[in-house]
PyMOL CGO cylinders between C-alpha atoms (Angstrom):
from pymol import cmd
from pymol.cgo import CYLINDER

trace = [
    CYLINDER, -11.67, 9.44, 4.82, -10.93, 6.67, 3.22, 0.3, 1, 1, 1, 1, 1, 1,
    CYLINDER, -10.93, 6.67, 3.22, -11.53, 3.16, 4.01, 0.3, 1, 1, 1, 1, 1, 1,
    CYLINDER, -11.53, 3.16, 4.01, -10.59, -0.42, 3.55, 0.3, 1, 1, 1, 1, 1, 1,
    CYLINDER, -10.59, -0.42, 3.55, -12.57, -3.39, 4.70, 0.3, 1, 1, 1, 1, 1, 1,
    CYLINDER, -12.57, -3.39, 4.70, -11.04, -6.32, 7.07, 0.3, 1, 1, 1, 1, 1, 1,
    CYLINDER, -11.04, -6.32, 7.07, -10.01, -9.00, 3.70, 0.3, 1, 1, 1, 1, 1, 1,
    CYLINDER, -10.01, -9.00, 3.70, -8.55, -6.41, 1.60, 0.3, 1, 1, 1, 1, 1, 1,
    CYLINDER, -8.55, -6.41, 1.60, -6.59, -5.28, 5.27, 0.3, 1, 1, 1, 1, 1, 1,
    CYLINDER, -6.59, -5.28, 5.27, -5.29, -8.92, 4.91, 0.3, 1, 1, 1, 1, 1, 1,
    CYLINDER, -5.29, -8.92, 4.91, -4.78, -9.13, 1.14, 0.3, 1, 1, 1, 1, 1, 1,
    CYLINDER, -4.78, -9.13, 1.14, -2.88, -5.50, 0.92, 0.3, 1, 1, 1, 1, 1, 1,
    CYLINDER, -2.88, -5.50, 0.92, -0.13, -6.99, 4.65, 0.3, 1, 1, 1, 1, 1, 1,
    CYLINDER, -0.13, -6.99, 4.65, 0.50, -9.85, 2.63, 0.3, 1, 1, 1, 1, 1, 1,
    CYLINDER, 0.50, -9.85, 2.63, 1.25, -7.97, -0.28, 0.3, 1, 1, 1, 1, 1, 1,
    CYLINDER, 1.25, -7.97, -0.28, 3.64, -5.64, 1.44, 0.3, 1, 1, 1, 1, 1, 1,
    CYLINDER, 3.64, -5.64, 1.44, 5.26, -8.68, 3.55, 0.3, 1, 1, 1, 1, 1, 1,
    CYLINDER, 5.26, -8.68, 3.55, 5.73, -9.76, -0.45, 0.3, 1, 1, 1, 1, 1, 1,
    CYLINDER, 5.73, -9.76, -0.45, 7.37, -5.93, -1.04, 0.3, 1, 1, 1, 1, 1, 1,
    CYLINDER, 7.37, -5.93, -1.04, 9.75, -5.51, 1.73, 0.3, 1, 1, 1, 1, 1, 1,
    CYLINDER, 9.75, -5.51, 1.73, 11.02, -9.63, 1.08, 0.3, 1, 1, 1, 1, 1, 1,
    CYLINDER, 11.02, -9.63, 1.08, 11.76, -8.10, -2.46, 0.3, 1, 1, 1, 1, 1, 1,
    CYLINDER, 11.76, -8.10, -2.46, 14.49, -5.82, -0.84, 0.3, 1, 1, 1, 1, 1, 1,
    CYLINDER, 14.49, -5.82, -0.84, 14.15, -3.28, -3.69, 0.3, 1, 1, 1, 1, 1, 1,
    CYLINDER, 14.15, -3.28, -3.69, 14.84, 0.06, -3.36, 0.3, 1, 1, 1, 1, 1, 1,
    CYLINDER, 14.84, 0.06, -3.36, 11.66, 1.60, -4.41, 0.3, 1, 1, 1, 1, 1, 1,
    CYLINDER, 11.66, 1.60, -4.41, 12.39, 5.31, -4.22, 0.3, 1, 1, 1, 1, 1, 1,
    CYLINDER, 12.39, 5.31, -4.22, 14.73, 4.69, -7.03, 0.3, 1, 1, 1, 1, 1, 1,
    CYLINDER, 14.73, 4.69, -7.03, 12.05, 3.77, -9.80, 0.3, 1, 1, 1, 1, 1, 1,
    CYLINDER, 12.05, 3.77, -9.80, 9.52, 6.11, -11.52, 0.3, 1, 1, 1, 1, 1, 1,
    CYLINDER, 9.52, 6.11, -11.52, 6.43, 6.82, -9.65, 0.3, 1, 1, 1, 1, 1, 1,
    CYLINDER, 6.43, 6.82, -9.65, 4.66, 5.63, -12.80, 0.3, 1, 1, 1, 1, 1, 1,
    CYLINDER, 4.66, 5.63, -12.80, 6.86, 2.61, -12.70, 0.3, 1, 1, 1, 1, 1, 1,
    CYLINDER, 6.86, 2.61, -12.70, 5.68, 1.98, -9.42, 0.3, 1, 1, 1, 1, 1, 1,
    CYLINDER, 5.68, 1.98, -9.42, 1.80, 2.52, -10.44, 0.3, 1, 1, 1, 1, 1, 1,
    CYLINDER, 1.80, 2.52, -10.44, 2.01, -0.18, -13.07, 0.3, 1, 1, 1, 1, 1, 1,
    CYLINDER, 2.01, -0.18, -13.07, 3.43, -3.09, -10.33, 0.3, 1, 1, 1, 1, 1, 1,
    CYLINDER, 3.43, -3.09, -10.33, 1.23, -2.19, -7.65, 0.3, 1, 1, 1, 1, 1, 1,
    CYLINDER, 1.23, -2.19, -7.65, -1.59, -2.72, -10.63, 0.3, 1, 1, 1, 1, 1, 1,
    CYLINDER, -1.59, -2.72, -10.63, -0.47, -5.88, -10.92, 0.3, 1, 1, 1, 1, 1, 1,
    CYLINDER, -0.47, -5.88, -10.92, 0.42, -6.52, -7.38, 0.3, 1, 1, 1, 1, 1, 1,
    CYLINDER, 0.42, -6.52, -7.38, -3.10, -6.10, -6.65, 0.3, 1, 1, 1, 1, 1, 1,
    CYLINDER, -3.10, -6.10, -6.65, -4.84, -7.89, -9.13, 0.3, 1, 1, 1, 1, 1, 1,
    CYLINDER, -4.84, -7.89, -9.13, -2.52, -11.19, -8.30, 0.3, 1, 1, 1, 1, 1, 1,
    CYLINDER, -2.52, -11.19, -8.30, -3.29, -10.81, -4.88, 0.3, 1, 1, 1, 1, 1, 1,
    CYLINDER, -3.29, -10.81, -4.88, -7.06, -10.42, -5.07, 0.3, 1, 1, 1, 1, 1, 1,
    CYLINDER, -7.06, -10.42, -5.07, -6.97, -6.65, -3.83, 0.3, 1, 1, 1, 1, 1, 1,
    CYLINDER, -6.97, -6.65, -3.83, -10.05, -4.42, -4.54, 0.3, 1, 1, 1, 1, 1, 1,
    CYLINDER, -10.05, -4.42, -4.54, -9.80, -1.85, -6.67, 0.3, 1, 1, 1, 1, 1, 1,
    CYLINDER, -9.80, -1.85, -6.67, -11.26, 0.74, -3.80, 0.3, 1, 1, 1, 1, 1, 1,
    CYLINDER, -11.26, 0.74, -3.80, -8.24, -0.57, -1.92, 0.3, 1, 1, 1, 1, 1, 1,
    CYLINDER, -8.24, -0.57, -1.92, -5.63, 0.22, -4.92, 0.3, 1, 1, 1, 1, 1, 1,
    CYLINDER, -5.63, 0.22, -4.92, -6.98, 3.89, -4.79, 0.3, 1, 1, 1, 1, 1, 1,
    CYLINDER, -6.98, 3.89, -4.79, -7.00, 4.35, -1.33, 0.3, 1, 1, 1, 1, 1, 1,
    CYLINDER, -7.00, 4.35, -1.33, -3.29, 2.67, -1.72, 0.3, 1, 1, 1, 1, 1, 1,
    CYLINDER, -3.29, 2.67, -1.72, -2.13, 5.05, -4.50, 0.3, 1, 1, 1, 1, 1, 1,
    CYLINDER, -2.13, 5.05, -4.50, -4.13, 8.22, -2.54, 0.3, 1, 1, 1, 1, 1, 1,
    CYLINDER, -4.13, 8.22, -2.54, -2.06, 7.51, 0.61, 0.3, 1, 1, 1, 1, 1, 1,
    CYLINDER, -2.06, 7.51, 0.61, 1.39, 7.11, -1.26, 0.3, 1, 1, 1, 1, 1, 1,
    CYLINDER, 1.39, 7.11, -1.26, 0.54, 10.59, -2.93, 0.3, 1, 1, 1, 1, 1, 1,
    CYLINDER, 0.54, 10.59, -2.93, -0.67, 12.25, 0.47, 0.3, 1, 1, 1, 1, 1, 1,
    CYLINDER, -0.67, 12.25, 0.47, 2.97, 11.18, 1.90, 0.3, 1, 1, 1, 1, 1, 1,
    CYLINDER, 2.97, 11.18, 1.90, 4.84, 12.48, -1.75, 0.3, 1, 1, 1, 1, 1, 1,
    CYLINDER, 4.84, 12.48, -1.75, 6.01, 8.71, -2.08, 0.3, 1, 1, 1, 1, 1, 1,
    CYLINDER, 6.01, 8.71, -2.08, 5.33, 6.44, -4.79, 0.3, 1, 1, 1, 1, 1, 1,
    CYLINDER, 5.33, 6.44, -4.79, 2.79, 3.45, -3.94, 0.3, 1, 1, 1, 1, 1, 1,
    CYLINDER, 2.79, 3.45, -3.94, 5.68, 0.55, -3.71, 0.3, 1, 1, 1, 1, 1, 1,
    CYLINDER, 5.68, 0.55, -3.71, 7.95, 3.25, -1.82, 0.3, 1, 1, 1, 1, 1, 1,
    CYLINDER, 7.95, 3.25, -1.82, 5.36, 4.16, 0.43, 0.3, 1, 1, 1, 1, 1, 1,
    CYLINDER, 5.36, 4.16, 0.43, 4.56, 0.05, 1.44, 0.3, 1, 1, 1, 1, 1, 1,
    CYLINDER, 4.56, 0.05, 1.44, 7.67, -0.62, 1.94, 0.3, 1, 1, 1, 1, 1, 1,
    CYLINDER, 7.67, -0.62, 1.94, 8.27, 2.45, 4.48, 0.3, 1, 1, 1, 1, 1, 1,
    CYLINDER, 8.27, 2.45, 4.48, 5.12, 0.89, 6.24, 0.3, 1, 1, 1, 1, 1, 1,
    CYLINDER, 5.12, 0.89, 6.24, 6.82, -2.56, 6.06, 0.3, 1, 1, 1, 1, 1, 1,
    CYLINDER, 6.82, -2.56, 6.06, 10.12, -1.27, 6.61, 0.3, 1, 1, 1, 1, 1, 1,
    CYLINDER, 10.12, -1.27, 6.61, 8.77, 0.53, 10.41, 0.3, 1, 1, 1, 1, 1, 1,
    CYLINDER, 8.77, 0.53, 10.41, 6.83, -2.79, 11.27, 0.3, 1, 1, 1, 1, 1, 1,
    CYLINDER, 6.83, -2.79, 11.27, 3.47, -1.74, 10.79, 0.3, 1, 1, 1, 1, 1, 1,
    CYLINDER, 3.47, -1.74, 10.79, 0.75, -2.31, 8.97, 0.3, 1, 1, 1, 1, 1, 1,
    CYLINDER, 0.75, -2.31, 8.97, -1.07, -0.60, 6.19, 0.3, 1, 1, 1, 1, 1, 1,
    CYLINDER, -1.07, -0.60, 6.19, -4.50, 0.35, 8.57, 0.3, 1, 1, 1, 1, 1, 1,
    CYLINDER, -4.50, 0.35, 8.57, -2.15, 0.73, 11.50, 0.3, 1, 1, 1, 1, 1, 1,
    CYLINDER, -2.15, 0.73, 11.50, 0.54, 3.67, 9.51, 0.3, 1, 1, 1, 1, 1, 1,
    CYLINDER, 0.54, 3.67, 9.51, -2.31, 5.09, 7.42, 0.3, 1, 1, 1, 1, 1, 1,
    CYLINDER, -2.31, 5.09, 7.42, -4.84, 5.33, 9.63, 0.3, 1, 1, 1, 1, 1, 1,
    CYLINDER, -4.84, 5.33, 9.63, -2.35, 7.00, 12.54, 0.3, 1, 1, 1, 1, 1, 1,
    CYLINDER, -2.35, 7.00, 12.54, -2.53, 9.66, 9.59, 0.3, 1, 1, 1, 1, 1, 1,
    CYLINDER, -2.53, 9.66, 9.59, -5.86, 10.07, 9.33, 0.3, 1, 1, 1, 1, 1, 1,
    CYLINDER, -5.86, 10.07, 9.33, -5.72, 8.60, 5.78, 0.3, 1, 1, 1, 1, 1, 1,
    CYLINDER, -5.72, 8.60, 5.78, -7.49, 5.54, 6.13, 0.3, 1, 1, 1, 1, 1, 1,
    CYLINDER, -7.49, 5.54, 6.13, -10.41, 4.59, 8.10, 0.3, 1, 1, 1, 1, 1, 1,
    CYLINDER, -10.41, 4.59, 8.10, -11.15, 0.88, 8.82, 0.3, 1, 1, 1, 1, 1, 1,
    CYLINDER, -11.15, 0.88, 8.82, -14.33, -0.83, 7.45, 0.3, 1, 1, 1, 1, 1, 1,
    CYLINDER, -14.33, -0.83, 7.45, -16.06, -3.89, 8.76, 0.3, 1, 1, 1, 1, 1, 1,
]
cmd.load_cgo(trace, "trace")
């Protein structure tokens, strides 16, 4: 199980509020593409780096690239700990 504590929760819903505003289609660009701006998506927006993995180990769990797979969560109006942990991928830390 994976887990995220309560300020990175914060830090990663603003970042995909910051996604889904972008309006890209993100299941159009290279999962490897998608690696490198949620890299720097994350360091901009403070995120821990146990955060980015448990990110990038959720998008691959759901065969979606990391940007695809936040805006999917964004997209059905939930956020990350909600959607992730509903699949048992993510497991909330206080």
């Amino acid at each position: 199980m994976l887990g995220i504590d309560v300020q990175n929760q914060g830090l990663v819903n603003q970042m995909i509020q910051h996604v889904n505003q972008l309006g890209i289609d993100y299941a159009k660009l290279d999962i490897s593409v998608q690696e490198q701006i949620l890299d720097d998506m994350t360091k901009r927006y403070g995120i821990s780096e146990q955060a980015r993995v448990a990110l990038k180990t959720a998008a691959m769990a759901n065969e979606k690239g990391p940007l695809d797979y936040l805006a999917t969560i964004a997209k059905i109006g939930t956020d990350v700990v909600g959607a992730a942990g509903g699949l048992g991928l993510l497991g909330e830390k206080k």
